[in-house]
C-alpha positions as CSV (number, residue, x, y, z in Angstrom):
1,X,103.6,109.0,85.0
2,X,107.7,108.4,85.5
3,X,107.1,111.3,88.2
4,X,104.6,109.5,90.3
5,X,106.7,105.9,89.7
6,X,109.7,108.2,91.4
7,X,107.6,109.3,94.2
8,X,106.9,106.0,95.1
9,X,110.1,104.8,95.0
10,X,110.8,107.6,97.5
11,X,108.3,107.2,99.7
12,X,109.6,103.5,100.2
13,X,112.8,105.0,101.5
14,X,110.7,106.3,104.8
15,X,109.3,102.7,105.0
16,X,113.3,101.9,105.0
17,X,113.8,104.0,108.0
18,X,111.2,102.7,109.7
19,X,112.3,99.4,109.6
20,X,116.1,100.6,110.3
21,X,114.5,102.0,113.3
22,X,113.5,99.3,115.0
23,X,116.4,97.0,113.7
24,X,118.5,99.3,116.0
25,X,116.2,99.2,119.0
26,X,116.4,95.2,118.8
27,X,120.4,95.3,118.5
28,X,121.7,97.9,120.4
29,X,119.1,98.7,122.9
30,X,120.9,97.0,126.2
31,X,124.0,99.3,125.0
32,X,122.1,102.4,125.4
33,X,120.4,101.2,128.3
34,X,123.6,101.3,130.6
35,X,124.5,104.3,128.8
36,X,121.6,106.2,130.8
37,X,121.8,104.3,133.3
38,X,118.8,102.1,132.7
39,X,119.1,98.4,133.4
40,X,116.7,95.3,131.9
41,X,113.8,94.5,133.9
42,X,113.7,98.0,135.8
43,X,110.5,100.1,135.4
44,X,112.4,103.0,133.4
45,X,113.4,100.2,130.7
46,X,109.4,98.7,130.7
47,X,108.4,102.3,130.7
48,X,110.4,103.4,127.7
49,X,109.4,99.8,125.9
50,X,105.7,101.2,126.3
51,X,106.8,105.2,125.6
52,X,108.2,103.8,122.2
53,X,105.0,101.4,121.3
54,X,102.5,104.3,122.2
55,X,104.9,106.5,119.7
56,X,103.8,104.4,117.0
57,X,100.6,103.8,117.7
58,X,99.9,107.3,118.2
59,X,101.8,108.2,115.2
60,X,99.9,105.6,113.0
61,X,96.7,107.6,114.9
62,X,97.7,110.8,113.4
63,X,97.8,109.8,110.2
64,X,95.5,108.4,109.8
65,X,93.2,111.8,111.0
66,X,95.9,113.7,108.1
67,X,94.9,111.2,105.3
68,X,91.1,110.9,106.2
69,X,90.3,115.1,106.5
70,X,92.8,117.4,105.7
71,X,93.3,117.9,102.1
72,X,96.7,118.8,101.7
73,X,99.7,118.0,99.7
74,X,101.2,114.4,100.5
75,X,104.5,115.8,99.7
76,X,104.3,118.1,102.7
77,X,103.2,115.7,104.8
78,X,106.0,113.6,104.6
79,X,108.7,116.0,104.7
80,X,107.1,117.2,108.4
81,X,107.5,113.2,109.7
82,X,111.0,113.2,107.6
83,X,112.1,116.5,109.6
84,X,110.4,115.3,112.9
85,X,112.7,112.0,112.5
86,X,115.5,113.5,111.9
87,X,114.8,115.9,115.1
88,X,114.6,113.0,117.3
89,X,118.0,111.4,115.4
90,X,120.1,114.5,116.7
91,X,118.4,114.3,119.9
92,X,118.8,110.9,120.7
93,X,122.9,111.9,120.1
94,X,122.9,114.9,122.0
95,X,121.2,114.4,125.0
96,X,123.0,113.1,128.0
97,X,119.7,112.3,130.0
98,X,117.4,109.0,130.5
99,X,115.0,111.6,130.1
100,X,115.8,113.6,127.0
101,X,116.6,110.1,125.7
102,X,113.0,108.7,126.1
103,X,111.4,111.5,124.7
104,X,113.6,111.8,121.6
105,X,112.4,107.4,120.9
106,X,109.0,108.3,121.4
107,X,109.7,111.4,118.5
108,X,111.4,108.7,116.7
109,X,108.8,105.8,116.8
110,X,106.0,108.2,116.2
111,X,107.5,110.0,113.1
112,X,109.2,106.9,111.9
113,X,105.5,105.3,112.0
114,X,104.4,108.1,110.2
115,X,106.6,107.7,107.6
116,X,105.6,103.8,106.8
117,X,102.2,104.8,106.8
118,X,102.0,107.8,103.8
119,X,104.3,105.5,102.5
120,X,102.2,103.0,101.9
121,X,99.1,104.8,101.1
122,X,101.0,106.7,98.5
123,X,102.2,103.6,96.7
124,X,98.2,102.1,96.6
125,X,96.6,105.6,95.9
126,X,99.3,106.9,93.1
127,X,99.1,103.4,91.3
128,X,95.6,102.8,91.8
129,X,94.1,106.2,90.5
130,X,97.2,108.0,88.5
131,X,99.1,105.2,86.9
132,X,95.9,103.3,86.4
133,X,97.5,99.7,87.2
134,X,96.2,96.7,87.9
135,X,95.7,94.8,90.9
136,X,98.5,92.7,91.0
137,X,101.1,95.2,89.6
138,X,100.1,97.5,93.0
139,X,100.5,94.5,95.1
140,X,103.5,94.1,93.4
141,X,104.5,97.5,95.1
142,X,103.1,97.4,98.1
143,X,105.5,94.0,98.6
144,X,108.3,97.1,97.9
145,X,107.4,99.1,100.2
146,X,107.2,96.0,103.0
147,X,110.1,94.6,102.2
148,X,112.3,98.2,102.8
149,X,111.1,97.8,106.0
150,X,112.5,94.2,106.0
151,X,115.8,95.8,104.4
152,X,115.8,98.4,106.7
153,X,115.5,95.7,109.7
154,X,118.3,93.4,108.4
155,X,121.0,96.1,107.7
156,X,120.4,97.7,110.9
157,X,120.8,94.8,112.6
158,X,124.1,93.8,110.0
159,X,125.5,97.0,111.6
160,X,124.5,96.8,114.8
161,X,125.7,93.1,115.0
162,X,129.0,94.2,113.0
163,X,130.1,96.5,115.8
164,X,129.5,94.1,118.4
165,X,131.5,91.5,116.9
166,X,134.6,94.3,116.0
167,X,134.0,96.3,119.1
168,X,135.0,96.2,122.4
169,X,132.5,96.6,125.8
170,X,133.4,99.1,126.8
171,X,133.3,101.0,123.7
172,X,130.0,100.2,122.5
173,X,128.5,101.0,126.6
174,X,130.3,104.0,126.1
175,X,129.6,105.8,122.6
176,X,129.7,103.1,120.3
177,X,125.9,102.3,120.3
178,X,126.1,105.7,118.6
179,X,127.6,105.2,115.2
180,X,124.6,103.6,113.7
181,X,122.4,106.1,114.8
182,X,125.2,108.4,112.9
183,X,124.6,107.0,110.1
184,X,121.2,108.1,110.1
185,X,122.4,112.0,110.2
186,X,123.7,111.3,106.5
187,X,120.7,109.8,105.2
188,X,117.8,111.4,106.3
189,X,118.8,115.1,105.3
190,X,119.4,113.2,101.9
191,X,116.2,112.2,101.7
192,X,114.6,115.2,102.3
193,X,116.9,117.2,99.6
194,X,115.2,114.2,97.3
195,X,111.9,114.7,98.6
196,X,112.2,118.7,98.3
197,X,112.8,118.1,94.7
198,X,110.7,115.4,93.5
199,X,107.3,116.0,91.8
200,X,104.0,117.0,93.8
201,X,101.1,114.9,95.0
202,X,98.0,116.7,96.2
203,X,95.5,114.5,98.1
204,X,93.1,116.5,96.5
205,X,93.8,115.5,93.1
206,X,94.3,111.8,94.5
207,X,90.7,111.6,96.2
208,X,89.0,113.1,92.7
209,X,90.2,110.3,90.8
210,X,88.7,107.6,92.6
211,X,87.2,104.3,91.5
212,X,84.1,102.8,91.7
213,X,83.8,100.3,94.8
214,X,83.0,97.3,93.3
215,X,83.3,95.0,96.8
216,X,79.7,95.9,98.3
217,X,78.9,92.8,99.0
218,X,79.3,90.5,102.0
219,X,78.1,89.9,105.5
220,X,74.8,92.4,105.8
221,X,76.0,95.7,107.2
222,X,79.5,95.1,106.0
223,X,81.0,95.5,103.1
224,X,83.9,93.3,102.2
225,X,86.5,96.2,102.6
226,X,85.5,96.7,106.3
227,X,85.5,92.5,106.2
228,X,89.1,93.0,105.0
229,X,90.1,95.8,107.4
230,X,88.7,93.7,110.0
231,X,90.6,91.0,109.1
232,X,94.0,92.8,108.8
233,X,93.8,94.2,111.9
234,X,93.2,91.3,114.1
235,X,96.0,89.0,112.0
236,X,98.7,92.0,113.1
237,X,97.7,92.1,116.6
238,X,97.6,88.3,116.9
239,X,101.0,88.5,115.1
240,X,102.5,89.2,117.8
241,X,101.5,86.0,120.1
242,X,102.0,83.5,117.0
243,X,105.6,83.1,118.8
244,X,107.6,85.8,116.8
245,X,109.2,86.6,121.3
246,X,109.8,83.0,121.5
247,X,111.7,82.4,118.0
248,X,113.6,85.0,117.6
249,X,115.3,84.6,121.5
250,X,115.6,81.0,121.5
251,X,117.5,80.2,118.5
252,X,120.4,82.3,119.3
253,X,120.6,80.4,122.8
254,X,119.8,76.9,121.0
255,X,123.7,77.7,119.4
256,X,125.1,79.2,122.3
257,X,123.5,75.7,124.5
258,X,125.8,73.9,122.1
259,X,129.2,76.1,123.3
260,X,129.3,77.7,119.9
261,X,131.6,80.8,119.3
262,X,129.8,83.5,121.1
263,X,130.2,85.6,117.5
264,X,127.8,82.9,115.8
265,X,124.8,84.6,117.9
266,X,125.2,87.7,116.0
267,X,125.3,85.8,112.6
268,X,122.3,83.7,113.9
269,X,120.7,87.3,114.7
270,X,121.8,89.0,111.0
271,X,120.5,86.0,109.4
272,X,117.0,85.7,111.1
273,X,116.7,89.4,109.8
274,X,117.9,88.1,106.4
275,X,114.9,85.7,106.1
276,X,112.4,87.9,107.3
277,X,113.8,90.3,103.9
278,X,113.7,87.0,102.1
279,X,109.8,86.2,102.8
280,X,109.4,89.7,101.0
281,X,111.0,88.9,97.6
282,X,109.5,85.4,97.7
283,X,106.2,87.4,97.6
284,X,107.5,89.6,95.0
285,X,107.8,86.8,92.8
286,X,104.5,84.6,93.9
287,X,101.8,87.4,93.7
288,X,101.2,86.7,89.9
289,X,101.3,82.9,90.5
290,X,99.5,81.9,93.9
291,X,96.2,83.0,95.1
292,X,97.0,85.0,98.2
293,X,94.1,83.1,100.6
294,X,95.7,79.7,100.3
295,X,99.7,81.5,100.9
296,X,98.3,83.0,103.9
297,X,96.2,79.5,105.6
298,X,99.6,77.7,104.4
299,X,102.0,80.4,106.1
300,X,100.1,80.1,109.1
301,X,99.4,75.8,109.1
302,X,103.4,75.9,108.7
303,X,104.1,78.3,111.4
304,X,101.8,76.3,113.9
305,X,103.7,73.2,112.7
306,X,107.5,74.9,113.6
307,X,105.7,75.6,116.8
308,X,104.6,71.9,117.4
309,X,107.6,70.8,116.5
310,X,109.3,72.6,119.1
311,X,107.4,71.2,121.8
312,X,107.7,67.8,120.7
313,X,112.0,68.2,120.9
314,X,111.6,70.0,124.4
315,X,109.7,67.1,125.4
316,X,112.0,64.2,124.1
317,X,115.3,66.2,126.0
318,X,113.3,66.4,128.6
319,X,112.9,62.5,128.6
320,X,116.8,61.8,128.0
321,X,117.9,65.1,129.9
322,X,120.6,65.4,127.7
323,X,121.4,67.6,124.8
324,X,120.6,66.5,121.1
325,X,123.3,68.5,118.1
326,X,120.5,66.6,116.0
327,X,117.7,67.8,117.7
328,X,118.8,71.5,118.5
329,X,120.3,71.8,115.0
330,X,116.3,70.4,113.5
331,X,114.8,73.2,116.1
332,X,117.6,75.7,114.4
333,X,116.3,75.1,111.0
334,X,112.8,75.1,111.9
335,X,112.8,78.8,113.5
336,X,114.1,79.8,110.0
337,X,111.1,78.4,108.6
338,X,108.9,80.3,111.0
339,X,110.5,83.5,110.5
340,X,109.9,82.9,107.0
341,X,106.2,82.4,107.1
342,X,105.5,84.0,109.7
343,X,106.5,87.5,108.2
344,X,104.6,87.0,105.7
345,X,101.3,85.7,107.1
346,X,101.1,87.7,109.8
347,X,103.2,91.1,108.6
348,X,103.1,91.0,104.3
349,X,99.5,89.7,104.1
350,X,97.3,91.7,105.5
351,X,98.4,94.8,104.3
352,X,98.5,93.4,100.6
353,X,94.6,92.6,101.8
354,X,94.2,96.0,102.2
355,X,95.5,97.0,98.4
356,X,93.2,94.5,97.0
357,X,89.8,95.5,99.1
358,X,89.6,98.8,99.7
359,X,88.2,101.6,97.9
360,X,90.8,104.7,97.2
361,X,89.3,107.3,99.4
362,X,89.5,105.1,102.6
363,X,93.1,103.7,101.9
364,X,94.8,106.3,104.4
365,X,91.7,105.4,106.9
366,X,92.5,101.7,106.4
367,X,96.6,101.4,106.5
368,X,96.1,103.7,109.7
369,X,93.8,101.5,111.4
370,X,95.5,98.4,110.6
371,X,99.1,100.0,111.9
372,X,97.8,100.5,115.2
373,X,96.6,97.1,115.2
374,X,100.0,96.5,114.8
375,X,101.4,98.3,117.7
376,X,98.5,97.2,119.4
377,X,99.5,94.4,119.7
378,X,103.2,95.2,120.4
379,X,101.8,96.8,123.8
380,X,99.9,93.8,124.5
381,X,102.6,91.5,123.8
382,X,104.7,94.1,126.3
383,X,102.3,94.1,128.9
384,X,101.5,89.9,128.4
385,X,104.9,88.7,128.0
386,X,104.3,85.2,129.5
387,X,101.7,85.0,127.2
388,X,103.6,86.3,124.1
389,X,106.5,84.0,125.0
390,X,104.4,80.6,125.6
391,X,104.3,77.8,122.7
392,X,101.0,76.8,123.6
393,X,99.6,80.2,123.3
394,X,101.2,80.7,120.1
395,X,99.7,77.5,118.8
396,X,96.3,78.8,120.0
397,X,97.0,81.9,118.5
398,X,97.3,80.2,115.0
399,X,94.8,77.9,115.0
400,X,92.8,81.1,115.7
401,X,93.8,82.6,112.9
402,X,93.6,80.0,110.8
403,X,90.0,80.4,111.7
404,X,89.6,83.9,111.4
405,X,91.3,83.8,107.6
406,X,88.7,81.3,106.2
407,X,85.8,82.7,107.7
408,X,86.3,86.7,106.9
409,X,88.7,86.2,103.6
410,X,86.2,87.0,100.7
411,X,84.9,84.1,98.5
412,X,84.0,85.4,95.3
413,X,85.4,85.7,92.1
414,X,87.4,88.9,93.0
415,X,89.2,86.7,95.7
416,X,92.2,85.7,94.0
């Protein structure tokens, strides 16, 4: 029992990397642009945007075909995507080439994807099946294993943000986009000395211990897990139009409008991180006490109302044509609040869905398929970023979901 608790535990740590991952792309990615000569709205920029989302969504693909037919040992599994990271870690610090350099992020986003995945379908499976728990205390770490994600987000960008504000230009254009990725060199060989070491998990053994599906009821031809997978995998793609582009590039500008040291962008950028880790241990602490339908329809009513909000201030300083400290400050405070449910709606949430509904032996099939709706969406929001970056489109875009959650979420005793 205590060995399979310290599995989990270290398959959270890939979820961490993971999220480090793409803290660093979000932080230091115009740094390493001009360090391979790549510039911001040039095709070789837009192509390695898409080489990086097609990583992942490939990489969530591939797991999904190792969890669903070949029966071997989780353990191994996870060492090849902790080894394939740490390959594309050294490459990305070796190679002197635009070219070298996109291929070691797709290796990167791809193993790091990986990674989150078995993660997360070893938490469920081990809990559900080996440690026998209940519902709520697997949800309880599933929330873990989202929320090193979040970690892993927020101290990359604490990092990233903390050589900015103590480096020079020309330093961090030069080599000093490197150092976080350094870091990285340290840790991951770490873990997979832990991971070398740490007890076994066959999927075998996993698959033989499964429970009885209790959920085969619903819509005719369904059964509520598909329901649920359905669900999940159309809140993560609309996730990424529910104005996650347009908060999270306004609000530094909002301060900056105001002539605000240039360094309070980088707190305003650590801190939006910080929240998004925050939404994580609030649902740490609420899955025992709040039913999980009416979190998600309020997340979602209160990021549609941030959005509205906005529109209503652009409107009135468009009617004065002046600038508001009130009114900026008001749309300041209100991106927090979307950050905050947002992540949890449209990133915590479905997942957790997938904990509750589905049956054991289609976990890995499930956490796969939802992933790429993930990154799915990512490339849409990529290829659509007008769309991603309107208001009114995001207010669509949760009203729609709004929708979708009371129609598909389950209403039955097993609900809650």
């Amino acid at each position: 029992m205590k060995n399979c608790k310290l599995f989990t535990i270290i398959m959270s740590l890939g979820a961490f990397l993971f999220g480090y991952d793409y803290g660093l792309t979000r932080s230091l990615s115009k740094y390493y642009y001009s360090y391979f000569d790549m510039w911001v709205g040039s095709s070789a920029v837009s192509n390695l945007v898409i080489l990086e989302i097609l990583g992942s969504f490939i990489g969530a693909l591939v797991m999904m075909y190792v969890l669903t037919h070949l029966k071997i040992h989780l353990k191994l599994i996870y060492l090849l995507f902790l080894v394939l990271y740490l390959i594309s870690v050294i490459g990305i610090l070796a190679t002197g080439s635009a070219y070298g350099f996109c291929l070691m992020r797709f290796l990167a986003r791809f193993s790091s994807s990986g990674l989150f995945v078995s993660g997360l379908f070893g938490t469920i499976v081990l809990y559900k099946t080996v440690l026998k728990s209940k519902t709520k205390q697997v949800l309880s770490k599933c929330i873990v294993v989202l929320g090193s994600v979040c970690f892993g987000q927020f101290l990359a960008t604490f990092i990233s943000r903390l050589l900015i504000i103590f480096s020079t230009n020309s330093v961090l254009y030069n080599y000093g986009w490197k150092i976080s990725f350094l870091l990285l060199v340290l840790l991951v060989p770490s873990l997979i000395l832990i991971v070398l070491f740490s007890p076994n998990c066959s999927k075998r053994q996993i698959v033989n211990l499964l429970e009885e599906d209790v959920y085969k009821r619903g819509i005719p031809g369904l059964s509520v897990y598909r329901k649920i997978l359905i669900l999940s995998f159309i809140i993560l793609v609309l996730g990424y139009f529910s104005g996650q582009n347009v908060i999270f590039y306004s609000v530094p500008d909002i301060f900056i409008n105001l002539n605000w040291d240039e360094n309070f962008d980088n707190i305003v950028a650590i801190t939006i991180w910080f929240t998004y880790f925050l939404s994580a241990i609030f649902m740490y602490f609420a899955i025992n006490k709040i039913d999980i339908r009416k979190i998600q329809l309020f997340m979602i009513t209160l990021t549609m109302l941030v959005l509205i909000l906005d529109i209503f201030v652009q409107i009135i300083h468009l009617r004065f044509q002046g600038n508001s400290i009130v009114l900026e400050i008001i749309i300041g405070l209100g991106t927090y609040a979307h950050s905050f449910a947002n992540e949890i709606a449209f990133w915590v949430i479905p997942y957790l869905l997938l904990g509750i509904f589905v049956p054991i032996s289609r976990v890995g099939f499930a956490i796969s398929v939802a992933t790429s709706g993930l990154f799915l969406g990512s490339i849409l929001s990529a290829l659509f970023p007008k769309f991603a970056g309107s208001l009114f489109v995001s207010i669509v875009v949760c009203m729609l979901s709004l929708l979708i959650v009371y129609k598909l979420y389950p209403k039955d005793e097993n609900s809650s």
